[in-house]
PyMOL Python script that loads the backbone (N, CA, C, O; Angstrom):
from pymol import cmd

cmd.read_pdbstr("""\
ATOM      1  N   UNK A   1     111.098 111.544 106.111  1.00  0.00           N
ATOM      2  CA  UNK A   1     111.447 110.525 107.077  1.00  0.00           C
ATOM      3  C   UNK A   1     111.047 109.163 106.509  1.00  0.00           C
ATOM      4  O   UNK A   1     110.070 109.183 105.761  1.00  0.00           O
ATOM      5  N   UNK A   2     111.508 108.237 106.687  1.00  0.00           N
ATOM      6  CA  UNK A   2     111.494 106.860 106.398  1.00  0.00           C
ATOM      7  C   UNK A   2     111.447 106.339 107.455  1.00  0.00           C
ATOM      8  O   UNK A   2     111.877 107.015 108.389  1.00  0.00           O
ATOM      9  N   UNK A   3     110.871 104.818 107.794  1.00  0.00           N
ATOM     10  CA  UNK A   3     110.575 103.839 108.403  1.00  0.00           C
ATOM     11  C   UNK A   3     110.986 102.741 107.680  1.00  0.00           C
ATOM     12  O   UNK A   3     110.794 102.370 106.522  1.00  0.00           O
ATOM     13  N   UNK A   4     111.894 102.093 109.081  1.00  0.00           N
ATOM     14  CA  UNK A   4     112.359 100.459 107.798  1.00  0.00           C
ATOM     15  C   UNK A   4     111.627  99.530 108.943  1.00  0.00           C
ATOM     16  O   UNK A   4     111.407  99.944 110.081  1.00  0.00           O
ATOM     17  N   UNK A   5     111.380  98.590 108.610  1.00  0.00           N
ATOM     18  CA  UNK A   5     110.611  97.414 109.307  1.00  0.00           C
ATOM     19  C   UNK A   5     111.251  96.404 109.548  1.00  0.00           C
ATOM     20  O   UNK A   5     112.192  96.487 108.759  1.00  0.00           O
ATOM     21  N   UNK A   6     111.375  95.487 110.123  1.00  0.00           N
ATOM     22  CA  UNK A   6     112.044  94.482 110.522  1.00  0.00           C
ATOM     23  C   UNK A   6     111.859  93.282 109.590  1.00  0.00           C
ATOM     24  O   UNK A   6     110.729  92.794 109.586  1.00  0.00           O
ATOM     25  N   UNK A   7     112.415  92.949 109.115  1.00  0.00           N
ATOM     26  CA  UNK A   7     111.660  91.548 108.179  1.00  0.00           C
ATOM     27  C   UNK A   7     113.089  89.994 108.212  1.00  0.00           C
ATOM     28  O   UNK A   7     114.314  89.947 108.328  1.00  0.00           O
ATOM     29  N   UNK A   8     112.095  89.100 108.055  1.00  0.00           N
ATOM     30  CA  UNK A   8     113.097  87.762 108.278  1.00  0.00           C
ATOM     31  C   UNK A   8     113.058  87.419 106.715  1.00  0.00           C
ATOM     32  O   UNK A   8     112.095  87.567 105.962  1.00  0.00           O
ATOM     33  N   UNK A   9     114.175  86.986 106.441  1.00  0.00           N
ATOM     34  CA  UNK A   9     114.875  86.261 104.667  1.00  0.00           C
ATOM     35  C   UNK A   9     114.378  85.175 104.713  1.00  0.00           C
ATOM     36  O   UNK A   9     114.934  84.472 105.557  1.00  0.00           O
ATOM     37  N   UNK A  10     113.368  84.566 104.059  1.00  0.00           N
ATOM     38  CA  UNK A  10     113.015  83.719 103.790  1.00  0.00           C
ATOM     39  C   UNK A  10     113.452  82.759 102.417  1.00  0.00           C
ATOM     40  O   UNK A  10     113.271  81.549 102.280  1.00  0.00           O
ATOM     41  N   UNK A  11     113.994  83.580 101.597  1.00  0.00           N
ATOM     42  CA  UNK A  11     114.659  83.009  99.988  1.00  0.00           C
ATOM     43  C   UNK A  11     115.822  83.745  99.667  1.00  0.00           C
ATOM     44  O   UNK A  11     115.831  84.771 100.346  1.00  0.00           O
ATOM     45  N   UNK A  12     116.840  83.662  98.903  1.00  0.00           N
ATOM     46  CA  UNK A  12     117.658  83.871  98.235  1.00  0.00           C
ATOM     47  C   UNK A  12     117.881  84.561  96.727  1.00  0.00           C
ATOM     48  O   UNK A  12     117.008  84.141  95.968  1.00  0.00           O
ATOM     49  N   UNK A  13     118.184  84.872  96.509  1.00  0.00           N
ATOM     50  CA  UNK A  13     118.429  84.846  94.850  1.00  0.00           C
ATOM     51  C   UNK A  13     119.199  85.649  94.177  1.00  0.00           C
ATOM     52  O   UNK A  13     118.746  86.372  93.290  1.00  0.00           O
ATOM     53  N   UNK A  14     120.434  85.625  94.505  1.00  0.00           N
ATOM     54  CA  UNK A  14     121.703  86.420  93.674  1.00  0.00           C
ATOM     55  C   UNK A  14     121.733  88.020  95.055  1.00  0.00           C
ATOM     56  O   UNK A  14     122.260  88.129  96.162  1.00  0.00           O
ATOM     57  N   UNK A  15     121.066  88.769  94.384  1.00  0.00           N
ATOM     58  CA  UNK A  15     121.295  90.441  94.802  1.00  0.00           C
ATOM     59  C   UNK A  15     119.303  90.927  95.530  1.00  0.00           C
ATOM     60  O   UNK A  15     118.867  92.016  95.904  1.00  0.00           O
ATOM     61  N   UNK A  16     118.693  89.712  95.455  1.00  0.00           N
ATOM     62  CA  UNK A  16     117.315  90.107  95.911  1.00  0.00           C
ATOM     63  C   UNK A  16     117.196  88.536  96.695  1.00  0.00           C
ATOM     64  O   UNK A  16     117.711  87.435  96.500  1.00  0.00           O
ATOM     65  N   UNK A  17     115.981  89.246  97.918  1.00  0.00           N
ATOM     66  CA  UNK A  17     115.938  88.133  99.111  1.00  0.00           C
ATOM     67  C   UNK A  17     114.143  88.322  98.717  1.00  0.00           C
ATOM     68  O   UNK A  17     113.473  89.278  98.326  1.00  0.00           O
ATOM     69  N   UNK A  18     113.757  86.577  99.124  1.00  0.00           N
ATOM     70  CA  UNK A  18     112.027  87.461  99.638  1.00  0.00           C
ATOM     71  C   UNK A  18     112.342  87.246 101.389  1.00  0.00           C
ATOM     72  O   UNK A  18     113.013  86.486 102.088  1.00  0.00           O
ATOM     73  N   UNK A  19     111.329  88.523 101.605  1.00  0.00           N
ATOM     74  CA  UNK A  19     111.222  88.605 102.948  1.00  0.00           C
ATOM     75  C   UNK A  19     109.801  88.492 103.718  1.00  0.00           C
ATOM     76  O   UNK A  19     108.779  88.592 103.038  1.00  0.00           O
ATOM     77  N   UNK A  20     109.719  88.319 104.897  1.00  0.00           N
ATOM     78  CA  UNK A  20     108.634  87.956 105.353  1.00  0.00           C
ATOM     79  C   UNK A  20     108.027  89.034 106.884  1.00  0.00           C
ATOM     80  O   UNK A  20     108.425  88.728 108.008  1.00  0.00           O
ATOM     81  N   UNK A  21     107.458  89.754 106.761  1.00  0.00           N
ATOM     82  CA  UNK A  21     106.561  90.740 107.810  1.00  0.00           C
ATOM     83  C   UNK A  21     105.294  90.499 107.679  1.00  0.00           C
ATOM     84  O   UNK A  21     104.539  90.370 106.716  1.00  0.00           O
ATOM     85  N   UNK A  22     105.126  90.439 109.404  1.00  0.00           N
ATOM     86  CA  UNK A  22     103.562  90.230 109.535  1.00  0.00           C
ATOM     87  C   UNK A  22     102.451  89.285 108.427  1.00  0.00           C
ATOM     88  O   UNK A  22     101.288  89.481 108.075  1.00  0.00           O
ATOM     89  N   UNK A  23     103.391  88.278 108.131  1.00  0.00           N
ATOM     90  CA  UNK A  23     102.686  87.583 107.226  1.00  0.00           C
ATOM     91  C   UNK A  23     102.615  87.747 105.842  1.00  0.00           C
ATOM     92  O   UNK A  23     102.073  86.834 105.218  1.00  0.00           O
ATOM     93  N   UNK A  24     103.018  88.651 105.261  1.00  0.00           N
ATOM     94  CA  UNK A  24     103.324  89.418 104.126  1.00  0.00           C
ATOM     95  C   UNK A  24     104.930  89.172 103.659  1.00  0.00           C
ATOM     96  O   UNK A  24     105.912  89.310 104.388  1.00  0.00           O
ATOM     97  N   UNK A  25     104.921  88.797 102.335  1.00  0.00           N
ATOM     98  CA  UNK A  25     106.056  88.462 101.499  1.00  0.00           C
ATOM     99  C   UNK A  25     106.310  89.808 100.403  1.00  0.00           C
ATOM    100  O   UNK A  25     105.467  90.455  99.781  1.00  0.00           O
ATOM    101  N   UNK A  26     107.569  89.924 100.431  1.00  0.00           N
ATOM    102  CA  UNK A  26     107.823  91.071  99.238  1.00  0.00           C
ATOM    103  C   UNK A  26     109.475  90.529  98.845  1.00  0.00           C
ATOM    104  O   UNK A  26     110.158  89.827  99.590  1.00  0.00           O
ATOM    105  N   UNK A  27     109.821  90.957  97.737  1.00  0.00           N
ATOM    106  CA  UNK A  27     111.082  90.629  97.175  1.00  0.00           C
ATOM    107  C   UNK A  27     111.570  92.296  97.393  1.00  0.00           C
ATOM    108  O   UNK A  27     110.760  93.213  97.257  1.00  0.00           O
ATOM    109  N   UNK A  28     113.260  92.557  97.810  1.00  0.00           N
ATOM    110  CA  UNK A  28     114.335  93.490  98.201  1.00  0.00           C
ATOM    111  C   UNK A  28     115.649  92.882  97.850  1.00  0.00           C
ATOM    112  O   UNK A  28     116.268  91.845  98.087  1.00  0.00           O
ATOM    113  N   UNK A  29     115.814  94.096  97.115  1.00  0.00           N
ATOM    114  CA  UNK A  29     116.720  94.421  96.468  1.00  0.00           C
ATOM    115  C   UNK A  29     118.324  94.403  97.969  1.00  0.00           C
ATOM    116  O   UNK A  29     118.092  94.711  99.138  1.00  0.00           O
ATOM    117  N   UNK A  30     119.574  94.034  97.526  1.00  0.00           N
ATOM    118  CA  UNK A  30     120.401  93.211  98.486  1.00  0.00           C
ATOM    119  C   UNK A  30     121.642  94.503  98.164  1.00  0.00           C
ATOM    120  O   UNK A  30     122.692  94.434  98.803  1.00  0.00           O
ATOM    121  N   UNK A  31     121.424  95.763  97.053  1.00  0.00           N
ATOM    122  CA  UNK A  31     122.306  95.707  96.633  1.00  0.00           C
ATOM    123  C   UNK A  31     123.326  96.728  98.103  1.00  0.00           C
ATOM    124  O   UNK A  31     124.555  96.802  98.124  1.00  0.00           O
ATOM    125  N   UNK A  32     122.404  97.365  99.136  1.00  0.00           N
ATOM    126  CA  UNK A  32     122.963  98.397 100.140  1.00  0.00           C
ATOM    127  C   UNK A  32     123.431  97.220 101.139  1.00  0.00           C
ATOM    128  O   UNK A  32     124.087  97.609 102.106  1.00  0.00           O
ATOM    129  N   UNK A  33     123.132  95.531 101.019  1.00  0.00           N
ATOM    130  CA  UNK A  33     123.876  94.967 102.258  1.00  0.00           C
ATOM    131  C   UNK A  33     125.762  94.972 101.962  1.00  0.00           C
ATOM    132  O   UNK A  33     126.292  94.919 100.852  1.00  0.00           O
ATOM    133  N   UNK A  34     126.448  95.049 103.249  1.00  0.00           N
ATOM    134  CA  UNK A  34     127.755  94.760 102.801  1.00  0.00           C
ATOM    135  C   UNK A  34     128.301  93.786 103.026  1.00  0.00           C
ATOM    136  O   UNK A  34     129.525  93.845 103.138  1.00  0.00           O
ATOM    137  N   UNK A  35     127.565  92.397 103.195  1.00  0.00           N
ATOM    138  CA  UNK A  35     127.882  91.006 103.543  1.00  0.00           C
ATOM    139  C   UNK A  35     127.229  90.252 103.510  1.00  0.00           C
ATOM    140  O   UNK A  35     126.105  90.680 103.773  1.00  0.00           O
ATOM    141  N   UNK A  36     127.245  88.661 103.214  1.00  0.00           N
ATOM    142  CA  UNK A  36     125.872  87.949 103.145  1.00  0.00           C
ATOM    143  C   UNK A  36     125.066  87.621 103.889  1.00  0.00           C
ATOM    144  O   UNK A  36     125.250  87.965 105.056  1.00  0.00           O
ATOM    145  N   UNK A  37     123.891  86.865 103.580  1.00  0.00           N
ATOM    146  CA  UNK A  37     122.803  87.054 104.176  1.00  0.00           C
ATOM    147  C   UNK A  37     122.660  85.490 104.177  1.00  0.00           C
ATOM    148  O   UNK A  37     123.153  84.790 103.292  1.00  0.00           O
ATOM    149  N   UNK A  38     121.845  84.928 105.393  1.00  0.00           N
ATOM    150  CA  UNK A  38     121.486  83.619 105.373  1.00  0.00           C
ATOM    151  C   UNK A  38     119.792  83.660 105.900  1.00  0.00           C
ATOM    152  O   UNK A  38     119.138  84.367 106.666  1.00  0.00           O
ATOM    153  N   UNK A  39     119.481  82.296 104.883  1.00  0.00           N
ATOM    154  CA  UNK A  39     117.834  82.119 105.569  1.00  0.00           C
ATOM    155  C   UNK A  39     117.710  82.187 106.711  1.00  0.00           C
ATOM    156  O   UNK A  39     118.552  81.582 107.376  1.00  0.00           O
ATOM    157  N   UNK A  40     116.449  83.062 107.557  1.00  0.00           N
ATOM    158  CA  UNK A  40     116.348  83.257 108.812  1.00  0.00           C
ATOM    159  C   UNK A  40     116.787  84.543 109.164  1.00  0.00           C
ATOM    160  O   UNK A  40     116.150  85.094 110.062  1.00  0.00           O
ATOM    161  N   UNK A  41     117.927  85.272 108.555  1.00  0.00           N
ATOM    162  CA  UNK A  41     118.138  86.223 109.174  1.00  0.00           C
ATOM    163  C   UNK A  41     117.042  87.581 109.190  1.00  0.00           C
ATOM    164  O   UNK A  41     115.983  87.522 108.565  1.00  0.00           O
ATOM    165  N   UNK A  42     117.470  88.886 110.039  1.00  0.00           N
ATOM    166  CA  UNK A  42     116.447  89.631 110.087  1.00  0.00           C
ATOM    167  C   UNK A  42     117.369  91.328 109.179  1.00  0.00           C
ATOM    168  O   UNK A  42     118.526  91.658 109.439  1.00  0.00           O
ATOM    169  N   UNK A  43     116.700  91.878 108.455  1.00  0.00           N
ATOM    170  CA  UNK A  43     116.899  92.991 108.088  1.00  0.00           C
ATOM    171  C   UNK A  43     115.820  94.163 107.940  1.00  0.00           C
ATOM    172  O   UNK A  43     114.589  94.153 107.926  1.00  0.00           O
ATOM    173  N   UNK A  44     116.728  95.127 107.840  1.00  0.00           N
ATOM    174  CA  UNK A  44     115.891  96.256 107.813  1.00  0.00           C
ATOM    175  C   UNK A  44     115.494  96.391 106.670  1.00  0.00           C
ATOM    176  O   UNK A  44     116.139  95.935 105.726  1.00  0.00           O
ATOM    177  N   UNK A  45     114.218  97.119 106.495  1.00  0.00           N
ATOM    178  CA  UNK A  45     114.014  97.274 105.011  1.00  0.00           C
ATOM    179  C   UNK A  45     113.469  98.262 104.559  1.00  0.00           C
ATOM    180  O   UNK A  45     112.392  98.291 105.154  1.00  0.00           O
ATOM    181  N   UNK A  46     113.528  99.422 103.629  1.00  0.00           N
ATOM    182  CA  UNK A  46     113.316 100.662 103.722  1.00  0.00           C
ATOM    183  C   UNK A  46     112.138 100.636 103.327  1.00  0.00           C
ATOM    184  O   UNK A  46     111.738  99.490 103.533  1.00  0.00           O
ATOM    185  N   UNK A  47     111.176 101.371 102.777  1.00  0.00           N
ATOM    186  CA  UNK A  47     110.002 101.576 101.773  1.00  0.00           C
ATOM    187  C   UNK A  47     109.882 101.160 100.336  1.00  0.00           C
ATOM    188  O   UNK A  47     109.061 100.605  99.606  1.00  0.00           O
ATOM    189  N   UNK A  48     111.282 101.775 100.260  1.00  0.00           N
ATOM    190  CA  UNK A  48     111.734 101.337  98.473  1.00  0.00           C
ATOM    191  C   UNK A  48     111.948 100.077  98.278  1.00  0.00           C
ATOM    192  O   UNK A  48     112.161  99.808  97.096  1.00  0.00           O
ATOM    193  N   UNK A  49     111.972  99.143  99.045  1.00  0.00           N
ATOM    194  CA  UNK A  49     112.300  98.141  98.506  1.00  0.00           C
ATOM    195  C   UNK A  49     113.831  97.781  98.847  1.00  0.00           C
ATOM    196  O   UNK A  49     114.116  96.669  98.403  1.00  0.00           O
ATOM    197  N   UNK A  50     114.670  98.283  99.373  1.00  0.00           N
ATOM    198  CA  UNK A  50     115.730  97.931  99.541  1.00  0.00           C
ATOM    199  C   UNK A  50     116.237  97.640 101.056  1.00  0.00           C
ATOM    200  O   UNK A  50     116.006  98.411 101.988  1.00  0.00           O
ATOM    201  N   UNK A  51     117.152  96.093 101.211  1.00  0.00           N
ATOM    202  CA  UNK A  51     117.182  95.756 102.475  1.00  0.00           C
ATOM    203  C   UNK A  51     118.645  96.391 102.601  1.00  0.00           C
ATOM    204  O   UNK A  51     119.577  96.053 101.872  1.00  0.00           O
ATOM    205  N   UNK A  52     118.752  97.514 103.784  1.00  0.00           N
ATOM    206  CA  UNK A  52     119.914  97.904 104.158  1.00  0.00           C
ATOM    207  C   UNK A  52     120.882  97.434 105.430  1.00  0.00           C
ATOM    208  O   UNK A  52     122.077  97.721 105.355  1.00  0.00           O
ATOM    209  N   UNK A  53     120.431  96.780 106.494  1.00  0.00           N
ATOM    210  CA  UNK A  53     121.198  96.701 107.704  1.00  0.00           C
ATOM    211  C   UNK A  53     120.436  95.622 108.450  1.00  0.00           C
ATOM    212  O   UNK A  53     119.266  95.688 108.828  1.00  0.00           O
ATOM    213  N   UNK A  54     121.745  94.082 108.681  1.00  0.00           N
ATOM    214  CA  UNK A  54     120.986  93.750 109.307  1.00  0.00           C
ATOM    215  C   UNK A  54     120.737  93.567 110.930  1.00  0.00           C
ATOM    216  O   UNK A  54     121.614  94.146 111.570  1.00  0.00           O
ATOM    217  N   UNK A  55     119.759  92.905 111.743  1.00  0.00           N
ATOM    218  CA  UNK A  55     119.864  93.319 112.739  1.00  0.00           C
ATOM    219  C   UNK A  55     119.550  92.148 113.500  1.00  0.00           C
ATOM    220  O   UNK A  55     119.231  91.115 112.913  1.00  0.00           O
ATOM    221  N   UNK A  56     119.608  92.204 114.704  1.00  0.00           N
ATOM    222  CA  UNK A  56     119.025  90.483 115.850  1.00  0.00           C
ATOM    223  C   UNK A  56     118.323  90.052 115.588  1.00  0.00           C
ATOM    224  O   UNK A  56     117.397  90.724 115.134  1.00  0.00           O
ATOM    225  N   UNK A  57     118.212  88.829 115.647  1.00  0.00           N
ATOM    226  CA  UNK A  57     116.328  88.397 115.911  1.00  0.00           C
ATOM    227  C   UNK A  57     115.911  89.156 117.115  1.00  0.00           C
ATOM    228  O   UNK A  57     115.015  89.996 117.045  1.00  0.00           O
ATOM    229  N   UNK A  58     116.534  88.884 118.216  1.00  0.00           N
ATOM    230  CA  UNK A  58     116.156  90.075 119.769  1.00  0.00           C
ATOM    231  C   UNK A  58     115.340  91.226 119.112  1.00  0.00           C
ATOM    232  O   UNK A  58     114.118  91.291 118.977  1.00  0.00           O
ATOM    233  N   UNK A  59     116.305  92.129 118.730  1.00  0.00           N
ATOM    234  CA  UNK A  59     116.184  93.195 117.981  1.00  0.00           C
ATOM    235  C   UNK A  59     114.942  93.605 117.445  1.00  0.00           C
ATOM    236  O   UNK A  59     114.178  94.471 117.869  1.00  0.00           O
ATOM    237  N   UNK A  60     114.813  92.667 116.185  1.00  0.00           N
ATOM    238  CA  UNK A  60     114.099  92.293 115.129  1.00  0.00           C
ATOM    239  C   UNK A  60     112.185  92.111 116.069  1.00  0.00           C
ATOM    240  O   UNK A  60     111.152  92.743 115.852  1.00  0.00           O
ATOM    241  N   UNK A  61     112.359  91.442 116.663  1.00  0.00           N
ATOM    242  CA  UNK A  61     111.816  90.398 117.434  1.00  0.00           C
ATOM    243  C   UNK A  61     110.893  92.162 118.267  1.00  0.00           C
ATOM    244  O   UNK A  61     109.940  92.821 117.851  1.00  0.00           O
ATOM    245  N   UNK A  62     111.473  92.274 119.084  1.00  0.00           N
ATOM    246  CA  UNK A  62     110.800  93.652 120.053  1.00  0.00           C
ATOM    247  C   UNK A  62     110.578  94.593 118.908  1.00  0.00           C
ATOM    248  O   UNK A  62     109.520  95.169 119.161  1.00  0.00           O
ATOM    249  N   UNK A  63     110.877  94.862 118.204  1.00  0.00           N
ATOM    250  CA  UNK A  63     110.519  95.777 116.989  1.00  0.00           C
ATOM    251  C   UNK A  63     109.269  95.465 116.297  1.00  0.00           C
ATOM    252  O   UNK A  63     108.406  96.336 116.199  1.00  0.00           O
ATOM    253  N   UNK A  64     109.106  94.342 115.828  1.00  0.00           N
ATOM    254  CA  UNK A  64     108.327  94.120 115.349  1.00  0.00           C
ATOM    255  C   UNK A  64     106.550  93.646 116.208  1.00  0.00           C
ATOM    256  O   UNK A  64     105.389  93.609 115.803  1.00  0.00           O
ATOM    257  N   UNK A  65     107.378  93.312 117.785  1.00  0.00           N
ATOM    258  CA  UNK A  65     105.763  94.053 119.155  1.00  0.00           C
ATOM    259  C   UNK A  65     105.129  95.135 119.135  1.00  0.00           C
ATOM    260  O   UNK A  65     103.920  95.369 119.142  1.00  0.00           O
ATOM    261  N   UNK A  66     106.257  95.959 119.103  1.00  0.00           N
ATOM    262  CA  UNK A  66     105.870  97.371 119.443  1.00  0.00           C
ATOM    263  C   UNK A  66     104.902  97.987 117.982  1.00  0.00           C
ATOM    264  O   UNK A  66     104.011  98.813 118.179  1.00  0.00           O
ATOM    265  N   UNK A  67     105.170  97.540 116.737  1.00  0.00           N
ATOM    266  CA  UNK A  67     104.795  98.143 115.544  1.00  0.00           C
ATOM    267  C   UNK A  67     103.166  96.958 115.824  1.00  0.00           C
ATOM    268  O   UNK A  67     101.964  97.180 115.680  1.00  0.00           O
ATOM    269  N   UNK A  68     103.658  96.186 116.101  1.00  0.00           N
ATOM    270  CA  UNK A  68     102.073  95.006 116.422  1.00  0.00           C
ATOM    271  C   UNK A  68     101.095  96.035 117.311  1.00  0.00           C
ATOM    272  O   UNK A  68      99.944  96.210 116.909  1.00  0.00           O
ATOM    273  N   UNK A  69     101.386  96.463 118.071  1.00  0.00           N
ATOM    274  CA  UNK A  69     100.526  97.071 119.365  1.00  0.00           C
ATOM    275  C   UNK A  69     100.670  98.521 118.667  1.00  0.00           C
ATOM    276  O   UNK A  69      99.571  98.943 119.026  1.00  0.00           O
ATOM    277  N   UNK A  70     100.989  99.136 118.243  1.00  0.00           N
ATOM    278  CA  UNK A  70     101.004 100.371 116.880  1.00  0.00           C
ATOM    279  C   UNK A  70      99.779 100.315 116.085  1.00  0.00           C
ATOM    280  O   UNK A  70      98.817 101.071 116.217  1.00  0.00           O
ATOM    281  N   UNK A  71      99.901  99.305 115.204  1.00  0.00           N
ATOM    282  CA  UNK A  71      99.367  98.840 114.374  1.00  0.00           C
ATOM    283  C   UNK A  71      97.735  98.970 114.887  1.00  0.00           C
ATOM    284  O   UNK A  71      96.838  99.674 114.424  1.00  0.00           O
ATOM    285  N   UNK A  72      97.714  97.873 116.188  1.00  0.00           N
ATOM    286  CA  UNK A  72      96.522  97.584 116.614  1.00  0.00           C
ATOM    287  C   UNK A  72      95.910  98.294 117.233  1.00  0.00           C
ATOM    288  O   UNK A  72      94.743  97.932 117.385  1.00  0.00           O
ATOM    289  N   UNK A  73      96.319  99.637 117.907  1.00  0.00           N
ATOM    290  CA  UNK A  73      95.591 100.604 118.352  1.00  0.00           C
ATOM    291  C   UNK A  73      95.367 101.344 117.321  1.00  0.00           C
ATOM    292  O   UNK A  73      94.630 102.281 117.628  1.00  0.00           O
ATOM    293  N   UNK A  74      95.655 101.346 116.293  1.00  0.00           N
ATOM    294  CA  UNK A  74      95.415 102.229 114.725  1.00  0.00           C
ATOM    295  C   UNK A  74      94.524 101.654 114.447  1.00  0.00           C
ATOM    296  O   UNK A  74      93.491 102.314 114.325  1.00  0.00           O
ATOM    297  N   UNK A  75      94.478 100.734 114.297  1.00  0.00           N
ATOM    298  CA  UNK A  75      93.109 100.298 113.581  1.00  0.00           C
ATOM    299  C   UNK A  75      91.829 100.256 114.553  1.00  0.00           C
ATOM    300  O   UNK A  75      90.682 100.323 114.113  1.00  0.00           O
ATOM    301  N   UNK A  76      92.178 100.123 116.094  1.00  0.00           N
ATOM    302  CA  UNK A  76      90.547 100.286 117.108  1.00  0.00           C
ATOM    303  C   UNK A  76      90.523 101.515 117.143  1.00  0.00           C
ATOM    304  O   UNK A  76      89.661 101.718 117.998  1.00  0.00           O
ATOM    305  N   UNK A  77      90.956 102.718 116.723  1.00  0.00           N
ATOM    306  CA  UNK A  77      91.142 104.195 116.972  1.00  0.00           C
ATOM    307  C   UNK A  77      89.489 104.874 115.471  1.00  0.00           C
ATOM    308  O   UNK A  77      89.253 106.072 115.313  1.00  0.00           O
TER     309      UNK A  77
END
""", "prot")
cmd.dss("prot")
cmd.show_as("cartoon", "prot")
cmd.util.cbc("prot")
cmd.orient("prot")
């Protein structure tokens, strides 16, 4: 099973974006999108490194609460 995370495009660069979660930057690979991408937008992003599908900020946005309040009972646990 895989988990993709929500992440916002913060840069550009040909076939790789950097992206931005929870404060954390990583560069993904563009090559599974099938259309372009603009700064700001939100995509999914697998484990591997690759951004596949993108999705709302809405979307994006409640996804990335719920993994917050996830997160944060994981770590007081």
């Amino acid at each position: 099973m895989c988990m993709a995370i929500p992440s916002r495009v913060i840069a550009l660069s040909g076939e790789m974006a950097t992206v931005e979660c929870f404060g954390e930057q990583r560069d993904v690979s563009l090559m599974l999108m099938d259309g372009p991408l603009a700064l700001g937008d939100y995509v999914l992003v697998q484990a591997g490194g690759f951004a596949y599908e993108r999705v709302t900020p809405t979307a994006a946005l409640e996804t990335l609460d719920l993994l917050g309040a996830v997160i944060g009972q994981a770590a007081a646990a």
